[in-house]
C-alpha positions in Angstrom: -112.7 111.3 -9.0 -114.3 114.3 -7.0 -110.8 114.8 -5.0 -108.7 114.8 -8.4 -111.0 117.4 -10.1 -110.9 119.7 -7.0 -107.2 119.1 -6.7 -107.0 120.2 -10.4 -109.5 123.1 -9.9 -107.6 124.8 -6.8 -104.1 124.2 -8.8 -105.5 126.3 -12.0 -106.5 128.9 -9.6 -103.2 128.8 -8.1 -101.5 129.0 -11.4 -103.9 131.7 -12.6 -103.2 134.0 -9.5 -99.8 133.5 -9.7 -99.4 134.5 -13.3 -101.2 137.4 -13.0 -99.2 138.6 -9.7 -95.9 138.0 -12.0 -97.7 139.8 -14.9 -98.6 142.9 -12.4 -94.8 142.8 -11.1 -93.4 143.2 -14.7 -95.9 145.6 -15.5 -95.0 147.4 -12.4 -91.0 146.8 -12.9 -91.2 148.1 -16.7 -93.2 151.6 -15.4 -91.3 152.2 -12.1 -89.5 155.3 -12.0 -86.5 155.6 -10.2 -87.8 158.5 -7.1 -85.2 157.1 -4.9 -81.8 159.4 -5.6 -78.8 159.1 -3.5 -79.1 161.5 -1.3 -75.1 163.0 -0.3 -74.3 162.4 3.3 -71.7 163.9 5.7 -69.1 161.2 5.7 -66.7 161.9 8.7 -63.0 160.2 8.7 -60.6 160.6 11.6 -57.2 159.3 10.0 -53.9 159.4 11.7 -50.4 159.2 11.1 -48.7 156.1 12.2 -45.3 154.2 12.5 -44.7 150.3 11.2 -42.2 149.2 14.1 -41.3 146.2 11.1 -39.8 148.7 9.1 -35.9 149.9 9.6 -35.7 153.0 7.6 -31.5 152.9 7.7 -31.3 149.3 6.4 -34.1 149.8 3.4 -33.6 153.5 3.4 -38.0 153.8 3.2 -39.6 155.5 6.1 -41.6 153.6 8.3 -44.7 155.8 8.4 -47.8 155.1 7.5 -51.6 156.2 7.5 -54.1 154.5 9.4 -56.3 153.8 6.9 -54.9 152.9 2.9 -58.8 153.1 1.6 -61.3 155.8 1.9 -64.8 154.9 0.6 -67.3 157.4 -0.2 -70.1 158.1 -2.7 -69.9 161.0 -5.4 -71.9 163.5 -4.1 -70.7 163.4 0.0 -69.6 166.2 1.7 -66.1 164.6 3.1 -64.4 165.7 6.1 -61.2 164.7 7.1 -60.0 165.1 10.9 -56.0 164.6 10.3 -54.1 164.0 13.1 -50.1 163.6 13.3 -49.4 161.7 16.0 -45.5 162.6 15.6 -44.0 163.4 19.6 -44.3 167.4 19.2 -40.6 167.2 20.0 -39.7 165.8 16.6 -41.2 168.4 14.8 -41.7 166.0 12.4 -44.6 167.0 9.5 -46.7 165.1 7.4 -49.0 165.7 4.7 -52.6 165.0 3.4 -52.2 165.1 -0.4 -54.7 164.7 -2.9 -53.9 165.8 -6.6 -56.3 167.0 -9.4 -59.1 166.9 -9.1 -59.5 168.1 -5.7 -55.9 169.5 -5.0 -56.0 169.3 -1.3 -52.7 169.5 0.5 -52.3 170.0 4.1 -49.5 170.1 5.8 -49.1 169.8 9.8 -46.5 169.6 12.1 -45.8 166.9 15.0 -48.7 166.9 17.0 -51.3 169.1 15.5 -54.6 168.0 13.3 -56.4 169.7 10.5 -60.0 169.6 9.9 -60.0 168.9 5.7 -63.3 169.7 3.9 -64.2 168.9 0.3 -67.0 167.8 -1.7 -66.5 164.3 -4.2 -67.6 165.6 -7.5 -65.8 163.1 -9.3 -66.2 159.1 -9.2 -63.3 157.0 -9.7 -59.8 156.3 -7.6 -57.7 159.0 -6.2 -54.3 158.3 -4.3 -53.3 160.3 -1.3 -50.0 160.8 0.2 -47.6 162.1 2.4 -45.2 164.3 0.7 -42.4 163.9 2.7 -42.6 160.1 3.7 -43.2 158.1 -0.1 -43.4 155.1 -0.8 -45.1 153.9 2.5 -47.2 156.8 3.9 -49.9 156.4 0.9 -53.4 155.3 0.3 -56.5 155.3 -1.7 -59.9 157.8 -1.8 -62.6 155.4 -3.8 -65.2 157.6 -5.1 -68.1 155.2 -5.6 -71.0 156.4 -8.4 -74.2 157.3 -6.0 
């Protein structure tokens, strides 16, 4: 009978500690301010302009470039910097673009073997498409502006 009481004893205490560690967690929980803010970050992108061998632009009549990368993901707040690279043989002279409408308006446009160095800050959350002017429907993909 002595080993059933003491069982019974230690489980009480073990039942009365945990309740008041969940109790202190709540409390805690319900009190807790949030001090940790997303701090912006430098997010660097090198993206480059590519061709789909699969495609043949004279029997679809749709070019067969492409970005290397159809999703960007960032958080609002991030300074983003784009290193653009066309990857065209210079002797083509063929350009492409980097286009981004409203809100952020960026358009650069670079000839056959050049880069640009694009700079902006995302101030706006949501889903932005970029582009190629010159080589739609294919050369196309997606900026995701997450909430920070």
């Amino acid at each position: 009978m002595g080993i059933s009481v003491a069982a019974i004893s230690i489980a009480l205490v073990a039942i009365l500690i945990a309740s008041y560690s969940l109790t202190n967690i709540a409390t805690f929980d319900e009190n807790y301010e949030d001090d940790e803010r997303y701090v912006p970050q430098t997010r660097e992108i090198w993206l480059f302009s590519q061709v789909d061998e699969h495609i043949d632009e004279d029997k679809f009549s749709i070019p067969p470039d492409q970005f290397s990368l159809d999703s960007i993901v960032v958080k609002k707040g991030d300074n983003v910097k784009i290193h653009f690279y066309n990857l065209e043989p210079v002797e083509t002279q063929e350009h492409h673009t980097f286009t981004i409408t409203s809100p952020y308006d960026v358009n650069y446009d670079i000839n056959a073997g050049e880069e640009a160095s694009i700079d902006f800050t995302a101030t706006e959350s949501g889903i932005f498409d970029y582009f190629c002017t010159y080589h739609q429907p294919t050369m196309r993909g997606q900026l995701i502006i997450l909430d920070d």
